[in-house]
Biopython code that builds the backbone (N, CA, C, O; Angstrom):
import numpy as np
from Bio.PDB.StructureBuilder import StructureBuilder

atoms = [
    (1, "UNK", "N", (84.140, -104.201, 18.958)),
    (1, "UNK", "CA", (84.932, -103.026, 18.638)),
    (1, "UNK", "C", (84.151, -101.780, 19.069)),
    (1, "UNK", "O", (83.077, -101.539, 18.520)),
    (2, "UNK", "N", (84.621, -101.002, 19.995)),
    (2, "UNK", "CA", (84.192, -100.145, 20.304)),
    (2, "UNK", "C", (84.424, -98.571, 19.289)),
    (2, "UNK", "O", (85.587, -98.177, 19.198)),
    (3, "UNK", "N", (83.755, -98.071, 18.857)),
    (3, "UNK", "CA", (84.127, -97.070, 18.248)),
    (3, "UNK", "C", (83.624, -95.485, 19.281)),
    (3, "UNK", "O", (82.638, -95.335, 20.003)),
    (4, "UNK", "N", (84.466, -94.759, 19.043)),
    (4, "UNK", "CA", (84.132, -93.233, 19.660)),
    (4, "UNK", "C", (84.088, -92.150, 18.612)),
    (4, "UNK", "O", (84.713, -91.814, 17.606)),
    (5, "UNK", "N", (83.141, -91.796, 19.264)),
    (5, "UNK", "CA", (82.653, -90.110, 18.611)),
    (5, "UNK", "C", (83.501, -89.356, 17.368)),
    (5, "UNK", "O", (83.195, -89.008, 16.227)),
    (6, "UNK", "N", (84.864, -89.275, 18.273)),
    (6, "UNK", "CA", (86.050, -88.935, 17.132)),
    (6, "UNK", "C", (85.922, -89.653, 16.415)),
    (6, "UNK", "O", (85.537, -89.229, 15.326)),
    (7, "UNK", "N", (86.083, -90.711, 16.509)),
    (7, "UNK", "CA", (86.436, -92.003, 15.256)),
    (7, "UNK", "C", (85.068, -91.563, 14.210)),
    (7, "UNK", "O", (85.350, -91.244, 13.055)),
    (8, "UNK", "N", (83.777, -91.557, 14.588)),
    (8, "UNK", "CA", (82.790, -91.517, 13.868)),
    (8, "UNK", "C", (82.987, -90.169, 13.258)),
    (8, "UNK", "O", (83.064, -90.085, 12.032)),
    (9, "UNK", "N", (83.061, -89.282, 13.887)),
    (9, "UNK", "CA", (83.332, -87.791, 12.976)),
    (9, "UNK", "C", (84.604, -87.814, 11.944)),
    (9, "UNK", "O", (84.851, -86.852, 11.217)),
    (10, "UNK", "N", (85.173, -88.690, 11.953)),
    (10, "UNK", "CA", (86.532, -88.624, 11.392)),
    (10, "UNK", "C", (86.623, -89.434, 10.274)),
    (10, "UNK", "O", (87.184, -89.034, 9.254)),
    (11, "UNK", "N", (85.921, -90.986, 10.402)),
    (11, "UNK", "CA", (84.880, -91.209, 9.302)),
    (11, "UNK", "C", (83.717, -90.451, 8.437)),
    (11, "UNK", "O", (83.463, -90.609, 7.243)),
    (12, "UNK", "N", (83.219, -89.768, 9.177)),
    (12, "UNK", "CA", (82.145, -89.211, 8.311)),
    (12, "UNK", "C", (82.668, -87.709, 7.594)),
    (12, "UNK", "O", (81.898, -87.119, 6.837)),
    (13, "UNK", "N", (84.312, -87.042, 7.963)),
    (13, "UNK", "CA", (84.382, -86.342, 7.574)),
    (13, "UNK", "C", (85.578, -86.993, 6.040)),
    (13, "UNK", "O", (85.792, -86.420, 4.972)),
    (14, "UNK", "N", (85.959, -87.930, 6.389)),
    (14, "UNK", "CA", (86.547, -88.684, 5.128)),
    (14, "UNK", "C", (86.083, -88.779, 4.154)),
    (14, "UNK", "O", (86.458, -88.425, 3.036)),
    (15, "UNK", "N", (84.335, -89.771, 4.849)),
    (15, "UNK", "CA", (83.300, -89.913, 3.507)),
    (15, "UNK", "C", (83.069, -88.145, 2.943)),
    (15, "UNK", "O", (83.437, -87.588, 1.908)),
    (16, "UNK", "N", (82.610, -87.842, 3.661)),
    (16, "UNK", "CA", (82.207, -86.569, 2.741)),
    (16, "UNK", "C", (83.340, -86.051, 1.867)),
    (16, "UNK", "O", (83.040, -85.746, 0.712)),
    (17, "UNK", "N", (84.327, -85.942, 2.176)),
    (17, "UNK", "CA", (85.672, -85.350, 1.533)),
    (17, "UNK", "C", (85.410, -85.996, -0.167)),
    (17, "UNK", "O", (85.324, -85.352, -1.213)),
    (18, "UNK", "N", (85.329, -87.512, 0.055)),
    (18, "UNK", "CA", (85.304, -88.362, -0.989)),
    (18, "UNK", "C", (84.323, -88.373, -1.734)),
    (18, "UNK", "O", (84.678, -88.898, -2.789)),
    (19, "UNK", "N", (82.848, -87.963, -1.788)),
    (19, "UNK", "CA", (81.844, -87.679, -2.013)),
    (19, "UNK", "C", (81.998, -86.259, -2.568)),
    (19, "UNK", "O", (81.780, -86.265, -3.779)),
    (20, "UNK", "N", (82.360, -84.809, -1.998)),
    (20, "UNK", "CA", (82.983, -83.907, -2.514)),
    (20, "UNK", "C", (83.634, -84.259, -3.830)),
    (20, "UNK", "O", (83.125, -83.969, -4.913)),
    (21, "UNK", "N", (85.033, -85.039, -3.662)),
    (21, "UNK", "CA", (85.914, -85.064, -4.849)),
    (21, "UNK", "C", (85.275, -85.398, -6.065)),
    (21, "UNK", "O", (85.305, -84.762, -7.118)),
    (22, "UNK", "N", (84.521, -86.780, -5.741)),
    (22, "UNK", "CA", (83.987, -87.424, -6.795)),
    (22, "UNK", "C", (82.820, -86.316, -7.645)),
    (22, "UNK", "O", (82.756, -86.243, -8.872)),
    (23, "UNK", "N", (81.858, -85.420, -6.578)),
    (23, "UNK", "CA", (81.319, -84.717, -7.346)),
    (23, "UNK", "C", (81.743, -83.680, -8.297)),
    (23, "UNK", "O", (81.265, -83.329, -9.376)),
    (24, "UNK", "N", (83.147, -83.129, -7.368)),
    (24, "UNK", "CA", (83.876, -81.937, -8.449)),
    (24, "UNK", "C", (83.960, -82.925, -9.475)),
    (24, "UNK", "O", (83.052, -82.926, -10.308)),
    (25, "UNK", "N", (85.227, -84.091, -9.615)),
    (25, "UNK", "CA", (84.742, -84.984, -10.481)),
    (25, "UNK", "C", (84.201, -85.170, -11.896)),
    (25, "UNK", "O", (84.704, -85.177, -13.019)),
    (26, "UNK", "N", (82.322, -85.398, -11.124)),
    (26, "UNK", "CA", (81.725, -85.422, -12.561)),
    (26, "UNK", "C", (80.971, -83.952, -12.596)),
    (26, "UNK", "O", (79.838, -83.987, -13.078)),
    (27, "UNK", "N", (81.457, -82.647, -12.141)),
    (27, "UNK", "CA", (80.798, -81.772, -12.538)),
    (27, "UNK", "C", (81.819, -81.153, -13.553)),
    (27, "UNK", "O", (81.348, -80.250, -14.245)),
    (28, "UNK", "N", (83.390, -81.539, -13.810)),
    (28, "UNK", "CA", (84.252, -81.403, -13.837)),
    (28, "UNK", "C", (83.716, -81.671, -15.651)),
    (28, "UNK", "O", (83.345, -80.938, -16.568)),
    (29, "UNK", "N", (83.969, -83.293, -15.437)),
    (29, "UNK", "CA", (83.808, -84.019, -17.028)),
    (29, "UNK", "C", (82.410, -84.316, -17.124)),
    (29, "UNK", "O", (82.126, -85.400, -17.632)),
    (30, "UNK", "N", (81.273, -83.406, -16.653)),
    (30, "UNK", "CA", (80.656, -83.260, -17.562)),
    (30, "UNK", "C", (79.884, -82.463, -18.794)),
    (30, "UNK", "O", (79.630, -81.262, -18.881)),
    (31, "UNK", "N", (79.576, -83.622, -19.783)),
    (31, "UNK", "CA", (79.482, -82.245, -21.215)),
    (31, "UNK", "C", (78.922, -81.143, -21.320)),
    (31, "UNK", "O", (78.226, -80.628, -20.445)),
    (32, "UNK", "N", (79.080, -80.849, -22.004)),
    (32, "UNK", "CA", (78.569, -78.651, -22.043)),
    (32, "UNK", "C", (77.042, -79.265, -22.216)),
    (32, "UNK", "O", (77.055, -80.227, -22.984)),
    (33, "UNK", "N", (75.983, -79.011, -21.795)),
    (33, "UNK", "CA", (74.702, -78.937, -21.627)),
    (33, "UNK", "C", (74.163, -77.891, -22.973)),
    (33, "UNK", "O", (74.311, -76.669, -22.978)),
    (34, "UNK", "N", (73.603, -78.591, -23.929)),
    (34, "UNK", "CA", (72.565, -78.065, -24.964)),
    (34, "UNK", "C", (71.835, -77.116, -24.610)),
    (34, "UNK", "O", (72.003, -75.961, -25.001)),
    (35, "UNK", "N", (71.017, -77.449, -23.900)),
    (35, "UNK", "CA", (69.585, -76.321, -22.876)),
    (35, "UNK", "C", (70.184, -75.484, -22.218)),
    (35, "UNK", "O", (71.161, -75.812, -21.544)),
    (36, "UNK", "N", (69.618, -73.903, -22.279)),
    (36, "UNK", "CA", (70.013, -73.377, -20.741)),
    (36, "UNK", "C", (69.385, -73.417, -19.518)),
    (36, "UNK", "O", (69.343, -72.560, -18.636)),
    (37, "UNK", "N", (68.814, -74.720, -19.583)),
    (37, "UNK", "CA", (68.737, -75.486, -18.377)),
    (37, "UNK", "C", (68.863, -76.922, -18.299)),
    (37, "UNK", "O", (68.288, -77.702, -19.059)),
    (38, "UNK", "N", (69.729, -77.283, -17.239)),
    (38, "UNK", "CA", (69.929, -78.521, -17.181)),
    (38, "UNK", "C", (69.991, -79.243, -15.735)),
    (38, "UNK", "O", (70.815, -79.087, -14.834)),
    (39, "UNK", "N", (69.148, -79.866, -15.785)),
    (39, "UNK", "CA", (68.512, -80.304, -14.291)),
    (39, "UNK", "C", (69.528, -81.041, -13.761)),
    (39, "UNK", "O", (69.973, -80.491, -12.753)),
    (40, "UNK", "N", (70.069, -82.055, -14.031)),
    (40, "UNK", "CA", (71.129, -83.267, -13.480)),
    (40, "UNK", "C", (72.397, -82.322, -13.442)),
    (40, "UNK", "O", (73.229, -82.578, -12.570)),
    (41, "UNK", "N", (72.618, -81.340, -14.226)),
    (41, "UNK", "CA", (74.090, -80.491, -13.688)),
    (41, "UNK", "C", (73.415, -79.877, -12.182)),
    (41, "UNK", "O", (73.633, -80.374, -11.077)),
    (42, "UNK", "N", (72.735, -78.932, -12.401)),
    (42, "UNK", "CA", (72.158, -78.090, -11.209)),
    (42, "UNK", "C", (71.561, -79.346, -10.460)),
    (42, "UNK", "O", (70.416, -79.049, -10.122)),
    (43, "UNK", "N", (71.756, -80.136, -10.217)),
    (43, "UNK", "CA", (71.510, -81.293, -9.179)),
    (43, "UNK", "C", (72.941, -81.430, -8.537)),
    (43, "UNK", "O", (73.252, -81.313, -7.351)),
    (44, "UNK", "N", (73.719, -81.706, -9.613)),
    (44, "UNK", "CA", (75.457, -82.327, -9.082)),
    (44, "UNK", "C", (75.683, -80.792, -8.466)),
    (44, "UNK", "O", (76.086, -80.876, -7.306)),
    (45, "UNK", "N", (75.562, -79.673, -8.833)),
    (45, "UNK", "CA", (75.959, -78.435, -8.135)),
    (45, "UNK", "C", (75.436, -78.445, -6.326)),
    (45, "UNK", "O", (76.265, -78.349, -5.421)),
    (46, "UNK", "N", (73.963, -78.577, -6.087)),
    (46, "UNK", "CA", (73.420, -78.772, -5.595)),
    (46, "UNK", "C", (73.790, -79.694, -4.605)),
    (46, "UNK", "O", (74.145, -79.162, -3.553)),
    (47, "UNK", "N", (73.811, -80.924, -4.631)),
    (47, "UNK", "CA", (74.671, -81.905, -3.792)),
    (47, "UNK", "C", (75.940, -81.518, -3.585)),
    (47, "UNK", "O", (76.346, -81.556, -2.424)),
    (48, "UNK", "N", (76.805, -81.081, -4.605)),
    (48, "UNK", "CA", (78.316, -80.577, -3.920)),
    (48, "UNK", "C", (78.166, -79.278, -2.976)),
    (48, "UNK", "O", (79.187, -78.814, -2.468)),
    (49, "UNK", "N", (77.114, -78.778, -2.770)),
    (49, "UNK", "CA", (76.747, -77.464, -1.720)),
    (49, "UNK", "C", (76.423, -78.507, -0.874)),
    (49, "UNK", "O", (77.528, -79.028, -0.721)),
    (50, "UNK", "N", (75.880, -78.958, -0.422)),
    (50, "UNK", "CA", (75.371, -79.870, 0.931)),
    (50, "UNK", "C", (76.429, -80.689, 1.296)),
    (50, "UNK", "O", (76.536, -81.108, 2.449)),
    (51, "UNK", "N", (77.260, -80.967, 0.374)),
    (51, "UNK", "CA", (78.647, -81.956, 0.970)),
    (51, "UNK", "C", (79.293, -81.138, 1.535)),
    (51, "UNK", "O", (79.721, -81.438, 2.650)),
    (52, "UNK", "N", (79.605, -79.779, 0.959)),
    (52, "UNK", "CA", (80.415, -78.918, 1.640)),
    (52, "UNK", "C", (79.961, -78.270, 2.792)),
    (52, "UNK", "O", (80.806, -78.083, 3.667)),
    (53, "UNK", "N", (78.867, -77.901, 2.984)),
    (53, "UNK", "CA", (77.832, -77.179, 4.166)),
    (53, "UNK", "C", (78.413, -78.443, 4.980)),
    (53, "UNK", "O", (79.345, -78.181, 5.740)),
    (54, "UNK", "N", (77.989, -79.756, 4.916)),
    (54, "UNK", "CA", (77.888, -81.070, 6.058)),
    (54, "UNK", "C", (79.607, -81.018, 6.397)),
    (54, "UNK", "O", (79.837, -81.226, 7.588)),
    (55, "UNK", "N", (80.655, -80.811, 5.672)),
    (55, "UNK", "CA", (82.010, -80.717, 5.848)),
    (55, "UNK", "C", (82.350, -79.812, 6.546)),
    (55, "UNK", "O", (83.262, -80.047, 7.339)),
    (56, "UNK", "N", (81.758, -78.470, 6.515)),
    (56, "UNK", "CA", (81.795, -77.089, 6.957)),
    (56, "UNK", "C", (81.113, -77.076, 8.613)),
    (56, "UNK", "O", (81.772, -76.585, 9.530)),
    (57, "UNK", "N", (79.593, -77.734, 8.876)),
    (57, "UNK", "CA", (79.162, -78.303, 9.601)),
    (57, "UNK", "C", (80.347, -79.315, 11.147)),
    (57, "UNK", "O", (80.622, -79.037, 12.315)),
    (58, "UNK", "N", (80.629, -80.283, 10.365)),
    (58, "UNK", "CA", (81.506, -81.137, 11.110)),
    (58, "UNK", "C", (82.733, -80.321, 11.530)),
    (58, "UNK", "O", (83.115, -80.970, 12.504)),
    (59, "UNK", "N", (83.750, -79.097, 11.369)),
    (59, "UNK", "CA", (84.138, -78.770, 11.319)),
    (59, "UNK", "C", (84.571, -77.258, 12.322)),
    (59, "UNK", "O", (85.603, -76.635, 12.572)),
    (60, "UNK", "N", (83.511, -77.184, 12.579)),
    (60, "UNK", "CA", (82.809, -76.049, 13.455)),
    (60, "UNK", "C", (82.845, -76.243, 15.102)),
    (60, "UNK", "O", (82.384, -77.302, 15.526)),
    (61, "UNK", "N", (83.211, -75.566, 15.771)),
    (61, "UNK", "CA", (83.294, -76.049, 17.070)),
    (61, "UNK", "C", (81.964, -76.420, 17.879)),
    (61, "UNK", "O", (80.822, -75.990, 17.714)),
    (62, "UNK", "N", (82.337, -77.127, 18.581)),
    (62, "UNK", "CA", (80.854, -77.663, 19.410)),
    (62, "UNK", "C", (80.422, -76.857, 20.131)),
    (62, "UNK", "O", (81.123, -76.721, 21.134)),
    (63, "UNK", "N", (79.457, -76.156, 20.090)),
    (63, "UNK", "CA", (78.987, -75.484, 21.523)),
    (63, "UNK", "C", (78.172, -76.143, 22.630)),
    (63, "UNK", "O", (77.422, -77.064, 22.308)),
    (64, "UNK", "N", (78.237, -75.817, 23.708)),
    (64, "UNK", "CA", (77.849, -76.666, 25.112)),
    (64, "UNK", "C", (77.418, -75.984, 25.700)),
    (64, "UNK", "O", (78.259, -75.468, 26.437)),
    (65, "UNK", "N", (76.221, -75.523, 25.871)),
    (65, "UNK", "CA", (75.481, -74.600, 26.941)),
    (65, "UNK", "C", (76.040, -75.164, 28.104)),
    (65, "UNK", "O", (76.366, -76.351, 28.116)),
    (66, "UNK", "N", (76.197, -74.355, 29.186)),
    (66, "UNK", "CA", (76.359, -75.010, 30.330)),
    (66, "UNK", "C", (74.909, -73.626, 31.334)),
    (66, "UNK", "O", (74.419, -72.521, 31.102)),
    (67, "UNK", "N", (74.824, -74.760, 32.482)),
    (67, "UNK", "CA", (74.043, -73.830, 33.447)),
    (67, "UNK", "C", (74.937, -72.471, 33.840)),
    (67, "UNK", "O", (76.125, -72.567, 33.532)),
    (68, "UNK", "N", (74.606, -71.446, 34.363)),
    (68, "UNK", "CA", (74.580, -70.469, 34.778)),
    (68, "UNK", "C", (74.414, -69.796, 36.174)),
    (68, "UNK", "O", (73.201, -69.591, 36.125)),
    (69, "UNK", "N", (74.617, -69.548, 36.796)),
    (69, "UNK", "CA", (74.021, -69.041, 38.469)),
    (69, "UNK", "C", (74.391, -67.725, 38.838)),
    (69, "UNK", "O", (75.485, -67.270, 39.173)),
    (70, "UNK", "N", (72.999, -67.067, 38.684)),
    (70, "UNK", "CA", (73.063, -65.852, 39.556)),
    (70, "UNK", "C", (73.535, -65.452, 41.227)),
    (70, "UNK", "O", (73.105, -65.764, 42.338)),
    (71, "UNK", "N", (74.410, -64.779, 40.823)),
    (71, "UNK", "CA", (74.983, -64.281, 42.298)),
    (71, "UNK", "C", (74.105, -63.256, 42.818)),
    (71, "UNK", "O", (73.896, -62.103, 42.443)),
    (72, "UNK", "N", (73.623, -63.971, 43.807)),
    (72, "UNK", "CA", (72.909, -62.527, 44.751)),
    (72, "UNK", "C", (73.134, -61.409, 45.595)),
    (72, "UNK", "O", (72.188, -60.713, 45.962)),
]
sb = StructureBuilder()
sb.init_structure("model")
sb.init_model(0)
sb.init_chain("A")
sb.init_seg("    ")
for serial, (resi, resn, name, xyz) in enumerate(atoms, 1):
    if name == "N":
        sb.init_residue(resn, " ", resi, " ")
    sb.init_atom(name, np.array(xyz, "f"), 0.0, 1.0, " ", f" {name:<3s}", serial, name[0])
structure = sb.get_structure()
């Protein structure tokens, strides 16, 4: 089975989607935090910024340097 580029970006932008949800998720249901600090919330915050950056990332147009030539 041959897979292409699209196919792989299109997978990996699924997974992330799903990875996203699940984190809103449990940042969603989880309990009000005792401390005013709480490491495993500001972790789940934390990872749902990098899912979205990597979503935001994939999403973005490709740029392609190409060569150039001076006209003399």
């Amino acid at each position: 089975m041959n897979t292409t580029f699209e196919d792989s970006v299109m997978h990996a932008h699924d997974q992330l989607k799903l990875a996203r949800s699940s984190l809103v998720s449990e940042i969603k249901n989880y309990p009000t935090p005792i401390a005013g600090c709480d490491a495993q919330f500001n972790h789940l915050i934390e990872e749902k910024a990098r899912v979205t950056a990597a979503l935001a990332a994939l999403n973005r147009p490709i740029f392609t340097p190409t060569p150039r030539q001076l006209s003399v």
